[in-house]
N, CA, C and O atoms as a Tinker XYZ file with bonds, in Angstrom:
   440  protein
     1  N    138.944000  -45.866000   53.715000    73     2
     2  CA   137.999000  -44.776000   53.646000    64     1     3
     3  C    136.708000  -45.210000   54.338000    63     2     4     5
     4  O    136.328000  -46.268000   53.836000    81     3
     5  N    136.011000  -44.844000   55.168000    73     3     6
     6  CA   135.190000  -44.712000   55.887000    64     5     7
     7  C    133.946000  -44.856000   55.146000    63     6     8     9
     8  O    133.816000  -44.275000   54.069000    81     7
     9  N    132.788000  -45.764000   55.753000    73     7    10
    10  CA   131.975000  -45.534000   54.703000    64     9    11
    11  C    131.183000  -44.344000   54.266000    63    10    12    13
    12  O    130.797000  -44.053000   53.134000    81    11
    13  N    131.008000  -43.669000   55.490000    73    11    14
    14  CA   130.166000  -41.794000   55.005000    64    13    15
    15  C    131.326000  -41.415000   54.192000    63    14    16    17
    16  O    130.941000  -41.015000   53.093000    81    15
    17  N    132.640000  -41.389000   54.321000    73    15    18
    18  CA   133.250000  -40.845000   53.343000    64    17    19
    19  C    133.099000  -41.038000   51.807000    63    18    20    21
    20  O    133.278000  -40.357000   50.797000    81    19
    21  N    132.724000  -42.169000   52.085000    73    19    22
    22  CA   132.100000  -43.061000   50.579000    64    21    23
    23  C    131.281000  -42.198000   50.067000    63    22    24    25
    24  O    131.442000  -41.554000   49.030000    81    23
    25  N    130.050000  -42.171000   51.070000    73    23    26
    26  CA   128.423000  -41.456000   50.540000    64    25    27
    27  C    128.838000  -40.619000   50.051000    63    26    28    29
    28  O    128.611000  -40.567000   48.843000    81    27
    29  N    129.507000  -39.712000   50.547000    73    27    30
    30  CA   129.820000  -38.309000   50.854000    64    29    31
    31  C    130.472000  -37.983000   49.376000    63    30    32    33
    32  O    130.050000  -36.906000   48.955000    81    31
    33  N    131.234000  -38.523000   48.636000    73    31    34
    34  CA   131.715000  -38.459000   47.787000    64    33    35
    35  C    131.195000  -38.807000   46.492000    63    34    36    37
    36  O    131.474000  -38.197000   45.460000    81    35
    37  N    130.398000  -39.845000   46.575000    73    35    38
    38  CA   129.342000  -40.295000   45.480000    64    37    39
    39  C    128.224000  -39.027000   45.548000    63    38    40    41
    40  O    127.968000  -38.373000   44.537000    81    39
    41  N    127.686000  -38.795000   46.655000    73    39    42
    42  CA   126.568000  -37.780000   46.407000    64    41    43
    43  C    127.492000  -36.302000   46.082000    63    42    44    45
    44  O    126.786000  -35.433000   45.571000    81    43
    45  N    128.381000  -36.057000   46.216000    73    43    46
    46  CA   128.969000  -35.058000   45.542000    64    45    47
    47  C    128.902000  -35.149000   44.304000    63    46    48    49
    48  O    128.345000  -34.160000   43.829000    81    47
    49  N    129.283000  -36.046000   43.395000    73    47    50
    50  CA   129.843000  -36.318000   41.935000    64    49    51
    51  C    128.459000  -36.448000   41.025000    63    50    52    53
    52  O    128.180000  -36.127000   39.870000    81    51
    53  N    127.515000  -37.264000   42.437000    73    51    54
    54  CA   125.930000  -37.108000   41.238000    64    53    55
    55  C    125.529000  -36.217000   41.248000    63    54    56    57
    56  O    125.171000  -35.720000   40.180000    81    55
    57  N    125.313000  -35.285000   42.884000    73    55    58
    58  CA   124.487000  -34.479000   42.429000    64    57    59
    59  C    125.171000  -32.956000   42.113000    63    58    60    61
    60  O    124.318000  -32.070000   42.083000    81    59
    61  N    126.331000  -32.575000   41.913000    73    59    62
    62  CA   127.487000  -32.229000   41.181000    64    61    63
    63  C    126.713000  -32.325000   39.630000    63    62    64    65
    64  O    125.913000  -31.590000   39.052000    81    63
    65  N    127.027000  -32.933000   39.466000    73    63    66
    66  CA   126.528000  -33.573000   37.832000    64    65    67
    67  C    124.914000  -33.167000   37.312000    63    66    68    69
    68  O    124.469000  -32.797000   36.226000    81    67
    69  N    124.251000  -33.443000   38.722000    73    67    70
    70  CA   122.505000  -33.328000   37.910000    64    69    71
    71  C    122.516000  -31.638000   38.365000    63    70    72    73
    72  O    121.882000  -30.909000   37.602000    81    71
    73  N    122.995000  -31.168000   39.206000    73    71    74
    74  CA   122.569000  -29.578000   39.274000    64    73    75
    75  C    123.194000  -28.968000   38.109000    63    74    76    77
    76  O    122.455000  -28.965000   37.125000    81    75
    77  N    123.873000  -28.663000   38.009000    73    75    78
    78  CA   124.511000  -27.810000   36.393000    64    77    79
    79  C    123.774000  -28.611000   35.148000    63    78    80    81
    80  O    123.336000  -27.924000   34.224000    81    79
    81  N    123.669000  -29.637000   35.115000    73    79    82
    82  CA   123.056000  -29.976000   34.157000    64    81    83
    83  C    121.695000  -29.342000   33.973000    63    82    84    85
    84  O    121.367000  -28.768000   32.934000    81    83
    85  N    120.944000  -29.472000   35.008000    73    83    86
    86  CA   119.355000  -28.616000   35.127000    64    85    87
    87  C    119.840000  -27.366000   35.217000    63    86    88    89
    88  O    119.105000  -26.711000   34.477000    81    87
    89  N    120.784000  -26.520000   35.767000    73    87    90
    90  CA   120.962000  -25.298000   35.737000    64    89    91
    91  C    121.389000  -24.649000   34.165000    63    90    92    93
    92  O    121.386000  -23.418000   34.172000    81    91
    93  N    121.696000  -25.180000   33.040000    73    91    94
    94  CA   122.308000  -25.305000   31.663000    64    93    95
    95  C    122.160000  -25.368000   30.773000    63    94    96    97
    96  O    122.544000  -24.858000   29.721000    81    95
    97  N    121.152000  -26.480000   31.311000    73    95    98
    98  CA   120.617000  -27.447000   29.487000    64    97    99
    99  C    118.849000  -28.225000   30.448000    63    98   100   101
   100  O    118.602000  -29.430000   30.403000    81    99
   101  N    117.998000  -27.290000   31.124000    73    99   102
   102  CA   117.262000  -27.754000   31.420000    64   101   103
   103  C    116.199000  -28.638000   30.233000    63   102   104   105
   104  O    115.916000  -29.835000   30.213000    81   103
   105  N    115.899000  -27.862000   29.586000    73   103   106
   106  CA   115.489000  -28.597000   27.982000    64   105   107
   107  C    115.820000  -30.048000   27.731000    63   106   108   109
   108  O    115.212000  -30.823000   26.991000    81   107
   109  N    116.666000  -30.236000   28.319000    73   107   110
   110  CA   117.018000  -31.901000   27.809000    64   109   111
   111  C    116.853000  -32.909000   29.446000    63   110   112   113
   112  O    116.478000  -34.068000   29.623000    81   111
   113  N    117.272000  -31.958000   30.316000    73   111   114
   114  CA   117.014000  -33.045000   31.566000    64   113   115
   115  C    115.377000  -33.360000   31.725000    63   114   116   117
   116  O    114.907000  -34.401000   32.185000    81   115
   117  N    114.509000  -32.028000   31.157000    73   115   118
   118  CA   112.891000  -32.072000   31.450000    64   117   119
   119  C    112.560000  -32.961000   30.304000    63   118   120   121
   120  O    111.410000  -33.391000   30.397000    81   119
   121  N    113.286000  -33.422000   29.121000    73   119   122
   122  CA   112.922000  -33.864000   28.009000    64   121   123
   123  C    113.248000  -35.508000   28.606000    63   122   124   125
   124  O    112.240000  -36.207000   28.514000    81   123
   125  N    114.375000  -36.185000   29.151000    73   123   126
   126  CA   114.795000  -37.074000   29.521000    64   125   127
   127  C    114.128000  -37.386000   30.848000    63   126   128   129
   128  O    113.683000  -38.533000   30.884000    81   127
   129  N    113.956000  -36.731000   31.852000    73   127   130
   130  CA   113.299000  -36.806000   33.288000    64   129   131
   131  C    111.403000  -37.202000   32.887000    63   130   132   133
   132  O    110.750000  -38.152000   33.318000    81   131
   133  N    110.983000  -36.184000   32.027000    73   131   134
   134  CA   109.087000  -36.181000   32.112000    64   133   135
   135  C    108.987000  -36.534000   30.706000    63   134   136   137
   136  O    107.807000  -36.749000   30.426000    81   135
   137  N    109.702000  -36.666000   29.793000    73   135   138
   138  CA   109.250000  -36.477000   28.213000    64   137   139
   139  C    108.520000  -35.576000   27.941000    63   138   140   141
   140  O    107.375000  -35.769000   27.534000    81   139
   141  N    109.032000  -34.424000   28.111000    73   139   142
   142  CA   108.707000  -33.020000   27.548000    64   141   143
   143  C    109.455000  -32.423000   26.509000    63   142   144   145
   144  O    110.413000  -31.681000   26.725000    81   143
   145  N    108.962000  -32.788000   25.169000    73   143   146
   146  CA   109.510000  -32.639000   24.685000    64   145   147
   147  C    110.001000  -30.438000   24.153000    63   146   148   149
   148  O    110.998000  -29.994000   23.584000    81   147
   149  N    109.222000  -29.978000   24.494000    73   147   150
   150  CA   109.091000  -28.768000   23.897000    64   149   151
   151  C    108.787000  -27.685000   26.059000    63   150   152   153
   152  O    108.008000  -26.759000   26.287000    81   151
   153  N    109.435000  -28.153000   26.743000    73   151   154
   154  CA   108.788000  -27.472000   27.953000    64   153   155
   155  C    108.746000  -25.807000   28.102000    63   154   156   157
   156  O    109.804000  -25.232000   27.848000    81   155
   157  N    107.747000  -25.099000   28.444000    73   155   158
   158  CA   107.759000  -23.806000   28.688000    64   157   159
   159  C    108.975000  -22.977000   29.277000    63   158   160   161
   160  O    109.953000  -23.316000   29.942000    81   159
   161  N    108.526000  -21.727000   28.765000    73   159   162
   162  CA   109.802000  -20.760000   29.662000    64   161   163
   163  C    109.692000  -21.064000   31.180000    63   162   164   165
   164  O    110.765000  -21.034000   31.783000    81   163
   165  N    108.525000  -21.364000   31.936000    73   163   166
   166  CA   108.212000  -21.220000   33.340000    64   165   167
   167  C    108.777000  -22.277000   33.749000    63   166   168   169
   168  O    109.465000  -22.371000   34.765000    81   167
   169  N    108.448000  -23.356000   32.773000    73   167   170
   170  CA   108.863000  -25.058000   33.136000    64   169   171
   171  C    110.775000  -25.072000   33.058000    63   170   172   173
   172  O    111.390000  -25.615000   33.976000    81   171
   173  N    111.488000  -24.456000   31.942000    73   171   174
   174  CA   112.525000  -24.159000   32.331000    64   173   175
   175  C    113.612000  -23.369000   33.672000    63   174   176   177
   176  O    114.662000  -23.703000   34.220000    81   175
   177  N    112.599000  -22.095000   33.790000    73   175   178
   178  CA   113.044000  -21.721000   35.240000    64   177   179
   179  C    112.445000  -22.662000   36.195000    63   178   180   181
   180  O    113.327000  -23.023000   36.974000    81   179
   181  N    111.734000  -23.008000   36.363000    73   179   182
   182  CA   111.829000  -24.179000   37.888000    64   181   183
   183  C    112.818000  -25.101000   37.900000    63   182   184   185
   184  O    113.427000  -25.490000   38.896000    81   183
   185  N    113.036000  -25.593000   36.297000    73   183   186
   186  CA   113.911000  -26.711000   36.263000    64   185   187
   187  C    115.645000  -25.968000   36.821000    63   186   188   189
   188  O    116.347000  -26.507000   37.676000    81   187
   189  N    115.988000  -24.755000   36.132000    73   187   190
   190  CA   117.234000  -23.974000   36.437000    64   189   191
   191  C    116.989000  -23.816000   38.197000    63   190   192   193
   192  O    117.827000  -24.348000   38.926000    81   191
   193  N    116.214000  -23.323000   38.607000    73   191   194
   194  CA   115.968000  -23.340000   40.041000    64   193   195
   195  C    116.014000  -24.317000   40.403000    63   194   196   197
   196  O    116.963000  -24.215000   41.181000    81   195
   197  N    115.549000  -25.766000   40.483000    73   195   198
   198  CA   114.976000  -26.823000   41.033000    64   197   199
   199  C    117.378000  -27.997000   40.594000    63   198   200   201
   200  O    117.836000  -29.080000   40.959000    81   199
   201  N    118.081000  -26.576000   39.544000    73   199   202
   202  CA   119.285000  -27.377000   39.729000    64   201   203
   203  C    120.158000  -26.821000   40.989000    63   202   204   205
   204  O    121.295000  -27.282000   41.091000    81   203
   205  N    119.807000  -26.049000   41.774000    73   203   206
   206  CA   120.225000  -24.943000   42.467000    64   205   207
   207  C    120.587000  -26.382000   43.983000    63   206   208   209
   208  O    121.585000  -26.580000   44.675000    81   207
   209  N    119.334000  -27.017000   43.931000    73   207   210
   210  CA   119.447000  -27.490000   44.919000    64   209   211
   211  C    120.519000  -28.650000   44.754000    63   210   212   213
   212  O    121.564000  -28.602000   45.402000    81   211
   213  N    120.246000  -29.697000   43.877000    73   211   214
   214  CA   121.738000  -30.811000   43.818000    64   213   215
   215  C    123.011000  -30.544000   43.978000    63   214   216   217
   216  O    123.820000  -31.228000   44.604000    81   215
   217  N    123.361000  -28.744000   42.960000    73   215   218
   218  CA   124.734000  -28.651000   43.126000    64   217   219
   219  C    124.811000  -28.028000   44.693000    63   218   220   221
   220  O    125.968000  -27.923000   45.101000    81   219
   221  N    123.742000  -27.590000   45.650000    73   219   222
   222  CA   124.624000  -26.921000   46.780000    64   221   223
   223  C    124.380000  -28.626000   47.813000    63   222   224   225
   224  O    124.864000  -28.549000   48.943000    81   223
   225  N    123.857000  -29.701000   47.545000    73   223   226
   226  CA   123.965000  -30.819000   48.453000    64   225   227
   227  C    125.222000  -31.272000   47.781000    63   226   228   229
   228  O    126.006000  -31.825000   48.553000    81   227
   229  N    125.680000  -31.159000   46.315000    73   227   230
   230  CA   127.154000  -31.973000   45.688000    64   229   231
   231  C    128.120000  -31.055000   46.597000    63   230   232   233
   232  O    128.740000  -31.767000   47.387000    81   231
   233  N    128.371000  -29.952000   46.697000    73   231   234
   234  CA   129.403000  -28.952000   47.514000    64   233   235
   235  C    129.545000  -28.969000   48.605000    63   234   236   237
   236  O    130.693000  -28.917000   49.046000    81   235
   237  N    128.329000  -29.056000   49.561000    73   235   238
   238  CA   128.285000  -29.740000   50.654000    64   237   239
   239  C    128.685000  -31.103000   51.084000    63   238   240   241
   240  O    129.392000  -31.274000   52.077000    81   239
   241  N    128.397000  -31.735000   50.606000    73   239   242
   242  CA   128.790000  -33.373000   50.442000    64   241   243
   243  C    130.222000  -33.354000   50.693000    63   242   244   245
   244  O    130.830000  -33.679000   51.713000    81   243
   245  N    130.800000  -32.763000   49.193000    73   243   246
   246  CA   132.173000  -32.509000   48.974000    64   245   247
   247  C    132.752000  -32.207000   50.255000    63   246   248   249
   248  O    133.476000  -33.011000   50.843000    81   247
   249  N    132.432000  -30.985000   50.738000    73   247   250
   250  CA   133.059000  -29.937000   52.004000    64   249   251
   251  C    133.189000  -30.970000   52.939000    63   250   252   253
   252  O    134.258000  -31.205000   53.502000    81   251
   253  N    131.978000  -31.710000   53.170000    73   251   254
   254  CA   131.883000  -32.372000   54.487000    64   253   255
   255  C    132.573000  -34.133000   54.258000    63   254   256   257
   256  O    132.163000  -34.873000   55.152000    81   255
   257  N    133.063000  -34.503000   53.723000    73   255   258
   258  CA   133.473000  -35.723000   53.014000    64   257   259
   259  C    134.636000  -36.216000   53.783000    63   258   260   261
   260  O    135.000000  -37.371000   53.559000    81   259
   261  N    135.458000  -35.299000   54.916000    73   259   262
   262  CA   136.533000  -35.340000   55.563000    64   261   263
   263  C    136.079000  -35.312000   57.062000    63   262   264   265
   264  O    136.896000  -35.712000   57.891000    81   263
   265  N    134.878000  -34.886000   57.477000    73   263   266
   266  CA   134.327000  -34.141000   58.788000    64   265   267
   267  C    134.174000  -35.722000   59.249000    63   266   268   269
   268  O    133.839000  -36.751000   58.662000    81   267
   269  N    134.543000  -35.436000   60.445000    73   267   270
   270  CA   134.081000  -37.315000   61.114000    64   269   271
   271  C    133.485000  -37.098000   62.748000    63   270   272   273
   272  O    133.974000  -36.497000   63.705000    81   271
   273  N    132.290000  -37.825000   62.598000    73   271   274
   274  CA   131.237000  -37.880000   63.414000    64   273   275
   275  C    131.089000  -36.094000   63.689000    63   274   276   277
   276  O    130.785000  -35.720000   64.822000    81   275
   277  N    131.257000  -35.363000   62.902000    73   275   278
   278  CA   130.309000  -34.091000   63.238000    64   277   279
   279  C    129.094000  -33.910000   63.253000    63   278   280   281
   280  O    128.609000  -34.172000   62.152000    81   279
   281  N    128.121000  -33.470000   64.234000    73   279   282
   282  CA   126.848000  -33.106000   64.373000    64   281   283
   283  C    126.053000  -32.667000   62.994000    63   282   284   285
   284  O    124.850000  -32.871000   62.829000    81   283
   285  N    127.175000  -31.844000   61.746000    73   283   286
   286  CA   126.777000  -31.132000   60.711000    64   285   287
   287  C    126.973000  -32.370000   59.541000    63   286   288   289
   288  O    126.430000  -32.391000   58.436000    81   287
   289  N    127.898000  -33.383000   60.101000    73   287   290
   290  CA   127.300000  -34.357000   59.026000    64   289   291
   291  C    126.047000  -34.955000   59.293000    63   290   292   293
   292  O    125.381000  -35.303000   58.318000    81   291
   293  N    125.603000  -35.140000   60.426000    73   291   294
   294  CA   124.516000  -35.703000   60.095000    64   293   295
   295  C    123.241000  -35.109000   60.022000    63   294   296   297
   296  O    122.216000  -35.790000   60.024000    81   295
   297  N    123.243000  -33.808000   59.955000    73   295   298
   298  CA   122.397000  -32.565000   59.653000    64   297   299
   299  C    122.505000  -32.763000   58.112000    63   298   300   301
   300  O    121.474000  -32.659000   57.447000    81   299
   301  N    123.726000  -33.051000   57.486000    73   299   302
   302  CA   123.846000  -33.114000   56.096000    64   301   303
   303  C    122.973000  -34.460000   55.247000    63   302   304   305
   304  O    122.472000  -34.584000   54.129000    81   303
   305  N    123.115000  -35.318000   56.433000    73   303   306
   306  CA   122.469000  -36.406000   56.086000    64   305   307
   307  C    120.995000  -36.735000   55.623000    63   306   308   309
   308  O    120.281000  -37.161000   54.716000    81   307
   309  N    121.074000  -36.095000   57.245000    73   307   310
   310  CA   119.165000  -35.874000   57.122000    64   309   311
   311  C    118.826000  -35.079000   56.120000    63   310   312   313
   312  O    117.657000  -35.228000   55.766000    81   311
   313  N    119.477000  -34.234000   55.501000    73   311   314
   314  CA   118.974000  -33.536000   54.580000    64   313   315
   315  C    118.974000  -33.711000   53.431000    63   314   316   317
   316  O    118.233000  -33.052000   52.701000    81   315
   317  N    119.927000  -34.783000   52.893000    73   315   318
   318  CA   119.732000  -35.352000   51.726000    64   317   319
   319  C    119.196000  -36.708000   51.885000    63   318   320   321
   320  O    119.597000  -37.437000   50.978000    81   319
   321  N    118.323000  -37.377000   52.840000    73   319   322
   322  CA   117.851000  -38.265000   52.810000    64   321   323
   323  C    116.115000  -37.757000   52.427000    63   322   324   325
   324  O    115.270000  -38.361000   51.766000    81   323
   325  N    116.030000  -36.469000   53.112000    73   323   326
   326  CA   115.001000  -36.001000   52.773000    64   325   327
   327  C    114.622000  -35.393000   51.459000    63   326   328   329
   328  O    113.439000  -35.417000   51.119000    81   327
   329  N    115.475000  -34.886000   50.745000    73   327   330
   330  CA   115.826000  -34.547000   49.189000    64   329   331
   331  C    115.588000  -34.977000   48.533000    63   330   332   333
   332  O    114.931000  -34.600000   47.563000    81   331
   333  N    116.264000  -36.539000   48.898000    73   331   334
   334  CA   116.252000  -37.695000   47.580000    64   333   335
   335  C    114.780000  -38.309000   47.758000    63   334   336   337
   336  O    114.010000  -38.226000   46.801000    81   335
   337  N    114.405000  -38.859000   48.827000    73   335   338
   338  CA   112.941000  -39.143000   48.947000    64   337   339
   339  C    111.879000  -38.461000   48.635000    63   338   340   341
   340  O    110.810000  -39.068000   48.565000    81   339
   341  N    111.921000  -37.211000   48.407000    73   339   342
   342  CA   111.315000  -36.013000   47.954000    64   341   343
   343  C    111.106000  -36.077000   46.496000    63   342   344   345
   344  O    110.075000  -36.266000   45.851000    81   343
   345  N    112.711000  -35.811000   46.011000    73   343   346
   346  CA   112.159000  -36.253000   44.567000    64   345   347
   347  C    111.928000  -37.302000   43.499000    63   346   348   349
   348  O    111.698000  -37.098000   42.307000    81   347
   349  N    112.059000  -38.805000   44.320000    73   347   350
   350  CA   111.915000  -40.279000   44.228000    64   349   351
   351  C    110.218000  -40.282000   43.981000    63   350   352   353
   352  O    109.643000  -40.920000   43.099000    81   351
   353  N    109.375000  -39.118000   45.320000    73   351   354
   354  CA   107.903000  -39.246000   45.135000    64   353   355
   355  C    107.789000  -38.501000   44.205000    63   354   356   357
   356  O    107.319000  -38.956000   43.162000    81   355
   357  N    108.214000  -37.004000   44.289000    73   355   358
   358  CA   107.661000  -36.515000   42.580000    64   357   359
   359  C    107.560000  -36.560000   41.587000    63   358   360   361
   360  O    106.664000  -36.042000   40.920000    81   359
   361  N    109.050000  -37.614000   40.971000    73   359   362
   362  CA   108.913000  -37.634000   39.715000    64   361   363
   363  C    108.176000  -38.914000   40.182000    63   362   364   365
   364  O    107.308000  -39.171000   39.347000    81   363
   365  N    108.181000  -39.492000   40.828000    73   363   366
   366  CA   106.686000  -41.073000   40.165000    64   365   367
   367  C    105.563000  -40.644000   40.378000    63   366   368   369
   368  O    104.662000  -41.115000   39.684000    81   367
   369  N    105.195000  -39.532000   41.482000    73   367   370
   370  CA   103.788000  -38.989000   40.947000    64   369   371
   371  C    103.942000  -37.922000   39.274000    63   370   372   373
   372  O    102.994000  -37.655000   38.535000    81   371
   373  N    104.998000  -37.617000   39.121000    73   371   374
   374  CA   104.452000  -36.797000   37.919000    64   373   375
   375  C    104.529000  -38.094000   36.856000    63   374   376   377
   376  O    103.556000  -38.146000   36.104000    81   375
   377  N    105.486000  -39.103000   36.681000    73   375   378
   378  CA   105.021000  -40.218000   35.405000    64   377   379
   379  C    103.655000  -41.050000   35.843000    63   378   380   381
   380  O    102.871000  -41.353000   34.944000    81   379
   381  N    103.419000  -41.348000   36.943000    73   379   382
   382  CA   102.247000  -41.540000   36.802000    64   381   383
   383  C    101.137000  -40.818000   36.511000    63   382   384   385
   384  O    100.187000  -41.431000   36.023000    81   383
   385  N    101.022000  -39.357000   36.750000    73   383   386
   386  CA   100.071000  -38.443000   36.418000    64   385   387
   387  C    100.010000  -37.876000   34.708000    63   386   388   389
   388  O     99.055000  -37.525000   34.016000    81   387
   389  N    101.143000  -37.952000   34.487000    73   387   390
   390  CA   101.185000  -37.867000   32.906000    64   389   391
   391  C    101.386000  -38.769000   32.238000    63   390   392   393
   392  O    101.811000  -38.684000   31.086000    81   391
   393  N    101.115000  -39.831000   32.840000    73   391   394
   394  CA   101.145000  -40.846000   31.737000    64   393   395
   395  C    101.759000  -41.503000   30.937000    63   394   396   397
   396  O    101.347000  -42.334000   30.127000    81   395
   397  N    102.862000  -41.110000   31.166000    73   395   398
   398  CA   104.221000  -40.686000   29.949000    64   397   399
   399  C    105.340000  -41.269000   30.836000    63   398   400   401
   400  O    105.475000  -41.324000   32.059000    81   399
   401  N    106.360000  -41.832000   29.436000    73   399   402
   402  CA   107.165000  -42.662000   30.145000    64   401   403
   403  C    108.724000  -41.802000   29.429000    63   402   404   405
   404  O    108.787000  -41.673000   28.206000    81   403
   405  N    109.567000  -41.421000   30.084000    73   403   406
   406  CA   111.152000  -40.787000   29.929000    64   405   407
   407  C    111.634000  -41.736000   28.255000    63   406   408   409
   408  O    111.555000  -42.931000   27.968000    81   407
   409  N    112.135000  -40.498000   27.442000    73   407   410
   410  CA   112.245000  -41.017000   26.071000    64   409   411
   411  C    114.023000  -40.768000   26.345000    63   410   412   413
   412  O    114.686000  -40.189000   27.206000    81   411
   413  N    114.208000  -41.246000   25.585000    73   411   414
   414  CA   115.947000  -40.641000   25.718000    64   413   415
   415  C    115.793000  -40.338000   23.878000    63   414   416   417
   416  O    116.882000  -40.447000   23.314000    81   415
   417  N    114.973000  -40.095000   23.228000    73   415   418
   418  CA   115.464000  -39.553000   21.826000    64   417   419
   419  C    114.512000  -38.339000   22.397000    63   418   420   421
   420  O    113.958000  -38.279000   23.494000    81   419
   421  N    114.490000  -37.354000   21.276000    73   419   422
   422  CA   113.941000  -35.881000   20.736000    64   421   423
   423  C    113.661000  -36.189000   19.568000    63   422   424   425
   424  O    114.115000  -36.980000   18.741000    81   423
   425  N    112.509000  -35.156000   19.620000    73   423   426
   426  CA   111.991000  -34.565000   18.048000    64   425   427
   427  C    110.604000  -35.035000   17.848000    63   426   428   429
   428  O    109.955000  -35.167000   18.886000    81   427
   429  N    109.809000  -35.412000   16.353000    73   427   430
   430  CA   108.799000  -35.866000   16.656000    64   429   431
   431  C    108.609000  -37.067000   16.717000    63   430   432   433
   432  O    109.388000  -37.780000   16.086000    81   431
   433  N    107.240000  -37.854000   17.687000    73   431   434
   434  CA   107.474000  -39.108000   17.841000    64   433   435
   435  C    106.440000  -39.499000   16.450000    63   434   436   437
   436  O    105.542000  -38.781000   16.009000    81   435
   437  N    106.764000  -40.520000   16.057000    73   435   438
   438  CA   106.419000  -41.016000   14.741000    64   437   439
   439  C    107.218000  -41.023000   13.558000    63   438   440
   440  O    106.766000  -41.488000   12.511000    81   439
């Protein structure tokens, strides 16, 4: 197996996995991602929106996982290189801006 076939298949299965999850059960990815524990209705739709994007790079990924040296894989590339770096800076500007460090429990702290 080729190694883009590799990528291609791993970034399917993660980001497969993190879009439905934010599209679903945003409440717990914003609770696990920012430690929010209680996030707004607004903060939920961005998060349901903001899953829109992983699952159509996991489907894509998928689709293209067989394509060899096509022009559209590496259109695919660039585009999830730009994705992931994208949100690598946001969430460390948002834990650094809030201060706050990703809990993996719920409820109240204390």
């Amino acid at each position: 197996m080729p190694a883009k076939k590799h990528l291609f298949v791993a970034a399917a299965l993660v980001e497969v996995g993190a879009g439905p999850a934010l599209l679903f059960v945003p409440r717990i990815v914003l609770g696990l991602l920012l430690a929010i524990p209680q996030p707004s209705p607004e903060a939920l739709l961005v998060g349901k929106v903001g899953g829109a994007a992983p699952l159509a790079i996991g489907i894509s990924s998928w689709l293209a996982r067989d394509d060899r040296g096509c022009p559209s894989q590496h259109g695919l590339l660039c585009g999830m290189l730009v994705y992931n770096v994208a949100v690598c800076v946001l969430l460390g500007y948002a834990g650094s801006m809030l201060q706050k460090r990703p809990q993996l429990r719920f409820g109240d702290p204390g």
